[in-house]
N, C-alpha and C positions, 0 to 999 in steps of 0.2 A: 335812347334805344338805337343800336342798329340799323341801319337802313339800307337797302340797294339803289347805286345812281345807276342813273340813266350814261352811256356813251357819252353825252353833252357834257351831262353834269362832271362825270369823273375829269374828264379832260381838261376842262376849264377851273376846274380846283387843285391840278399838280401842275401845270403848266409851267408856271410861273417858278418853279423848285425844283425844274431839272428833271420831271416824270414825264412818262407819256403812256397813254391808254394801248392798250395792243390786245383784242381778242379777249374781255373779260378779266385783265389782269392791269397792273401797273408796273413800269420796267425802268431804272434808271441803271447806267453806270458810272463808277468812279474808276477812273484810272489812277494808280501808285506807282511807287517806287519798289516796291520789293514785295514779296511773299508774304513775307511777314508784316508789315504794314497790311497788306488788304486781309490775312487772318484776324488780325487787329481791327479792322473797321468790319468788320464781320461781326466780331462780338458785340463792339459798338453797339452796333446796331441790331440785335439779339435784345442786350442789357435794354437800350432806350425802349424795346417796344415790349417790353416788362411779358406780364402773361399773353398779350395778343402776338406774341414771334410765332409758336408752334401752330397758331391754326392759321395764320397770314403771309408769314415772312417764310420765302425762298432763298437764298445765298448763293452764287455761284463765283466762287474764290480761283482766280488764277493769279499767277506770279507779279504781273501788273495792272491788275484787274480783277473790279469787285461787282458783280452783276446781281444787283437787286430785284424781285419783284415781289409786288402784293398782292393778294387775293384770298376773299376768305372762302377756305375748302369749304363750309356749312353751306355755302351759298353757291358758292362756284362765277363768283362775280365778283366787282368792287362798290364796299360798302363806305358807309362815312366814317368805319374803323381805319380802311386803308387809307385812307385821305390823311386821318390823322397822324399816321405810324408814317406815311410817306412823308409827313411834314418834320417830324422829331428825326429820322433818318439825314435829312438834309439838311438839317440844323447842327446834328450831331459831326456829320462829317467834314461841313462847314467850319466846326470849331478846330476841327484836326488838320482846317488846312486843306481841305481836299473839296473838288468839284464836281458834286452830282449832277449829269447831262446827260442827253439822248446818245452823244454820238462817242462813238467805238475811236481806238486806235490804232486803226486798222489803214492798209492802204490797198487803195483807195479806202478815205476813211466814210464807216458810213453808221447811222443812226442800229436801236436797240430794234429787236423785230423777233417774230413769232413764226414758226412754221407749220403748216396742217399740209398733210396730205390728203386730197380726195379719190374716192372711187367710186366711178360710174356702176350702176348694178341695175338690174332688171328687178330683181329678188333680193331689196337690202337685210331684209329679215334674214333668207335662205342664206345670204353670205358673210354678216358681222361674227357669229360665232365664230367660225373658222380665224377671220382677223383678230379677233379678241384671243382664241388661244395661241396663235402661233404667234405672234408678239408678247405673250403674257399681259396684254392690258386690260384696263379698269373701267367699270360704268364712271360717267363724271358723276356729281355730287347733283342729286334734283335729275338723274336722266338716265333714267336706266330701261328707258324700252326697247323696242325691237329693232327700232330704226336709229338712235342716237347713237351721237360722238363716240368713239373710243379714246383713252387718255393712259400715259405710260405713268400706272401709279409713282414712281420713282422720280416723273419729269424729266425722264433723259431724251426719251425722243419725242417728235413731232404727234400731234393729235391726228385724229382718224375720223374722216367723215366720209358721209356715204349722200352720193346725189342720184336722186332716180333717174333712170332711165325710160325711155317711155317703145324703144327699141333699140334690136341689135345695130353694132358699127362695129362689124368687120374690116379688119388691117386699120383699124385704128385706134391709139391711144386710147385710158377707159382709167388711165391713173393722172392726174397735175396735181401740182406742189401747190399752194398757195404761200405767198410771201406777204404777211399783216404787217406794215411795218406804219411808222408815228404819220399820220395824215399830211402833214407838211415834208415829209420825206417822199413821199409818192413821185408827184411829177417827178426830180431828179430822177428815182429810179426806175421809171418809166423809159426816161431819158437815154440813159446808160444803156438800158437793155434793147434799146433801138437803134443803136449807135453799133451795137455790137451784133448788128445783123438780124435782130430780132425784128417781127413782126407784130402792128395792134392789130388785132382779130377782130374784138370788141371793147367798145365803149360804152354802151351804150345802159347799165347797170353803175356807169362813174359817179360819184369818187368811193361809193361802197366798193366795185374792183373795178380794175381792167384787164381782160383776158390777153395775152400774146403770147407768143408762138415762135418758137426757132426753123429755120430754116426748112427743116424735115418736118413742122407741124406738130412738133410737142410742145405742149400747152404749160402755162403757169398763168397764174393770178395775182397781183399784186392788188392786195387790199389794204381798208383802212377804214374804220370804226364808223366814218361816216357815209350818211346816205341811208341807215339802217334805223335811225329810232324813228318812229311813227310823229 
């Protein structure tokens, strides 16, 4: 049967195959050669993960790159189905020659990652509608009250969460980005981002996040799966 891992669990079960846990999902990419190769390992890996592709598997096909993740929408988490399909994906791609890993090739190159934005609100209730229609987005799967996540049915853009506020702050910031990215990628991009002027605000919630801050006091979060299971 089915089952939902824990943070720990899921991480420590793809590690080792080129996955990493990011935000309730599992994310690997292969970089190719061409278009059509990664259309190719796209279907690949559709075929291998037989009926569990359409309620699990994500695809995101570019020219020389192929961006996997898994998560079952029933759940809205990762279960011991994505473990599994994570593992046939990487076996499959493997045979084709190709390297399932965390990291981008990109420059500066850098690992797979998740982005959420937050907004501060007094009144999350009084203000998700509004968010939910002018983006067009969706209750997540299992979280449809008044105060949960927003989510872009389609997955084009970043999730939508909401932190209360317990008063007003005037002339200041009330939106940051949060940046989840693979737990061992942190410090580095911590690093980078303090290199580049940036400010640590807080630590003091590490290695779940760490808040920092650009010059002018706008905020981002760099988080990471740990810190969080009980």
């Amino acid at each position: 049967m089915e089952q939902i891992l824990s943070r720990q669990e899921a991480s420590e079960a793809v590690g080792g195959h080129g996955w990493r846990y990011l935000l309730g999902a599992l994310q690997t990419s292969v970089v190719v050669g061409t278009l059509a190769q990664a259309i190719g390992l796209a279907a690949d890996a559709v075929a291998v993960c037989g009926d569990g592709a359409d309620r699990h598997l994500r695809v995101d096909v570019r020219p020389h790159l192929a961006l996997f993740t898994l998560q079952s929408l029933d759940h809205a988490a990762v279960t011991t189905r994505d473990i599994e399909l994570a593992r046939r994906i990487s076996a499959i791609a493997g045979k084709s020659g190709f390297l399932p890993e965390p990291g981008l090739a990109t420059a500066p190159p850098r690992s797979v990652q998740v982005l959420e934005i937050a907004i501060d609100a007094l009144s999350i209730s009084g203000i998700r509608p509004f968010w939910k229609a002018v983006l067009g987005y969706a209750d997540e799967a299992g979280a449809q009250g008044p105060e949960d996540p927003l989510v872009d049915p389609l997955r084009q853009g970043p999730a939508i969460w909401f932190q209360q506020m317990d008063r007003a702050r005037p002339q200041r910031n009330r939106i940051h980005i949060d940046i989840s990215v693979p737990h061992d990628e942190a410090p580095r991009r911590i690093e980078a981002a303090l290199a580049a002027g940036g400010r640590l605000m807080s630590a003091s919630r590490a290695p779940a996040f760490w808040v920092l801050a650009d010059l002018e006091g706008n905020e981002a979060c760099v988080t990471t799966w740990q810190g969080r299971d009980s």
